[in-house]
One Martini backbone bead per residue (centre of mass of N, CA, C, O) as a GRO file, in nm:
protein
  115
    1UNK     BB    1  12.477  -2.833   3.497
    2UNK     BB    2  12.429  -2.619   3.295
    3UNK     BB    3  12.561  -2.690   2.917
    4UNK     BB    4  12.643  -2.453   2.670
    5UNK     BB    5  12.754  -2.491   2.287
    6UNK     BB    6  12.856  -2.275   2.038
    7UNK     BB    7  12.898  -2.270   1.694
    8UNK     BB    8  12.958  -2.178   1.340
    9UNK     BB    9  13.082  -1.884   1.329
   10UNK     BB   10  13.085  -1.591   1.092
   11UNK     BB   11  13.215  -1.483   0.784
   12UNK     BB   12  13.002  -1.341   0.558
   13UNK     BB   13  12.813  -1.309   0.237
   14UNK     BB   14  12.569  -1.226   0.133
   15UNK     BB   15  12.368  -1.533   0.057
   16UNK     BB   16  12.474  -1.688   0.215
   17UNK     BB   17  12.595  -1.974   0.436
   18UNK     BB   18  12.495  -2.146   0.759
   19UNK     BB   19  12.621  -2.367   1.041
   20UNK     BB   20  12.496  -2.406   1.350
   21UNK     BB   21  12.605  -2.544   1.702
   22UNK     BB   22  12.453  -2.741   1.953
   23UNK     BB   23  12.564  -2.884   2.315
   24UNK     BB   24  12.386  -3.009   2.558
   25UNK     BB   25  12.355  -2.989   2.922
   26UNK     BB   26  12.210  -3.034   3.262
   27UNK     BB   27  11.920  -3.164   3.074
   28UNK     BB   28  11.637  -3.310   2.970
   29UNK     BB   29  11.693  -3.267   2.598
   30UNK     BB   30  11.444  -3.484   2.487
   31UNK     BB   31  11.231  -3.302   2.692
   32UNK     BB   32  11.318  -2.991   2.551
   33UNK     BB   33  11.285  -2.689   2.443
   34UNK     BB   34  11.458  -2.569   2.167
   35UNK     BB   35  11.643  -2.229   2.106
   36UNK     BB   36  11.738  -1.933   1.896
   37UNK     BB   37  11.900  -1.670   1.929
   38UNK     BB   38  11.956  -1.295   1.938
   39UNK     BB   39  12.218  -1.004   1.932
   40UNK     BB   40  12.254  -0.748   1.790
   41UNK     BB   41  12.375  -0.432   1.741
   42UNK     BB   42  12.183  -0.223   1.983
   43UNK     BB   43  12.032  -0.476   2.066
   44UNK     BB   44  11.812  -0.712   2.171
   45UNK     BB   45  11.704  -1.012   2.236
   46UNK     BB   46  11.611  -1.300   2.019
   47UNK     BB   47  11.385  -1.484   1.879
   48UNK     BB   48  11.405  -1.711   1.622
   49UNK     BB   49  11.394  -2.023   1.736
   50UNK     BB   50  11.188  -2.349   1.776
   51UNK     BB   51  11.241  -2.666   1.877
   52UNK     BB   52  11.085  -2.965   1.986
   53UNK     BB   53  11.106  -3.309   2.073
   54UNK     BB   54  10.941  -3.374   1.793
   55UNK     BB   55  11.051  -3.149   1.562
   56UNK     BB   56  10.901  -2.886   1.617
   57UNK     BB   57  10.926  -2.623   1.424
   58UNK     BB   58  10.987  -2.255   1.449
   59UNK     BB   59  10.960  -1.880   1.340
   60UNK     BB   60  11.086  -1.632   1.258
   61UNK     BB   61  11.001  -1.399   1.038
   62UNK     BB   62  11.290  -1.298   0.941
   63UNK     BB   63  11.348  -1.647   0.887
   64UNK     BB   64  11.149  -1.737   0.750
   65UNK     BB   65  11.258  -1.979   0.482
   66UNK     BB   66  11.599  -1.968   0.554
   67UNK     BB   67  11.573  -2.131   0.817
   68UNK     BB   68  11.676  -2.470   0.972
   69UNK     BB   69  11.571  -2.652   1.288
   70UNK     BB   70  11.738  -2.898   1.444
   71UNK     BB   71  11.785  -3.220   1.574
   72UNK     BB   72  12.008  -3.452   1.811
   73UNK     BB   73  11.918  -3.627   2.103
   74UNK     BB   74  12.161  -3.854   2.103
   75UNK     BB   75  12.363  -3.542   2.090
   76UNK     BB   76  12.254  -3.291   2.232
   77UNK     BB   77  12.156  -3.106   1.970
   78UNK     BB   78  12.151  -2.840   1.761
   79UNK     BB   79  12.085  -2.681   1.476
   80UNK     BB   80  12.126  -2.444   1.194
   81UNK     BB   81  12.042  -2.317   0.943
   82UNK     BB   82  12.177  -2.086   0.718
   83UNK     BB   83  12.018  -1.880   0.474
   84UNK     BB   84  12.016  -1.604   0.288
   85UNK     BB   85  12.213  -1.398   0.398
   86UNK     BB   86  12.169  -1.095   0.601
   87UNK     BB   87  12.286  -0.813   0.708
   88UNK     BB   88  12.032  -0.848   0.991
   89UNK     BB   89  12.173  -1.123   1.084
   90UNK     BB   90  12.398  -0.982   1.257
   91UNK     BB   91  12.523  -1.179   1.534
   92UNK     BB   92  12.472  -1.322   1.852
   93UNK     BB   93  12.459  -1.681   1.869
   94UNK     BB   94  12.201  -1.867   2.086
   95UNK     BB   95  12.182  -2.137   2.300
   96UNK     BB   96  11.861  -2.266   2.450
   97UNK     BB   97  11.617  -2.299   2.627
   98UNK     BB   98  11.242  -2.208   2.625
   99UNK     BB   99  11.243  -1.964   2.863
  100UNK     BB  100  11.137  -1.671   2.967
  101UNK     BB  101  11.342  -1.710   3.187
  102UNK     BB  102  11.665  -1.670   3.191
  103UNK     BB  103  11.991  -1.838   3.377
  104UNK     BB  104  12.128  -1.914   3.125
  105UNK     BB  105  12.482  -1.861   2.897
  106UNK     BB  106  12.617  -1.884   2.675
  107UNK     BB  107  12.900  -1.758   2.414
  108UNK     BB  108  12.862  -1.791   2.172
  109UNK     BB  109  12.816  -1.686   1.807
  110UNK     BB  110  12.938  -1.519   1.541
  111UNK     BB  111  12.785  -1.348   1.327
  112UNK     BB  112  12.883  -1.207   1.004
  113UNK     BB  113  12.714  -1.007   0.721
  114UNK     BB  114  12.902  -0.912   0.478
  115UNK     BB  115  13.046  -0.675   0.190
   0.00000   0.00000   0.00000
């Protein structure tokens, strides 16, 4: 069955960087659309960036330019690069497969950008 695995995520301050890593399995990883979403206090969960099995990667306007999404198929990973981190960012944060309609969340990772 699927399983997904977030680290990375930690308490900085506005400007600095971070990055985020995710581990999955149970599913054929190298021909999957790869996706970090988030979900911050008190909204709904948003799709952050997704990136293609041949390494094209998208982002949402509010990270595009700041974050930087790669993956690593050999290793079943996905990164986030997360610069110019700011208080809007903080949120926990989630990698999954790219599906409309997701039945499996990993644990995510906290991310808290606090000054």
């Amino acid at each position: 069955q699927v399983h997904i695995v977030e680290s990375g995520g930690g308490l900085v301050q506005p400007g600095e960087s971070l990055r985020l890593s995710c581990v999955a399995s149970g599913f054929i990883f190298e021909a999957t659309i790869m996706a970090w979403y988030r979900q911050a206090p008190g909204t709904q969960r948003e799709l952050v960036a997704h990136i293609g099995a041949d390494g094209y990667a998208a982002y949402a306007g509010s990270v595009k330019g700041r974050f930087i999404l790669s993956r690593d198929n050999a290793k079943k990973s996905v990164y986030l690069e997360m610069n110019s981190l700011k208080l809007e960012d903080t949120a926990v944060y989630y990698c999954n497969r790219l599906l409309a309609h997701q039945t499996y969340w990993g644990q995510g990772t906290q991310v808290t950008v606090s000054s």
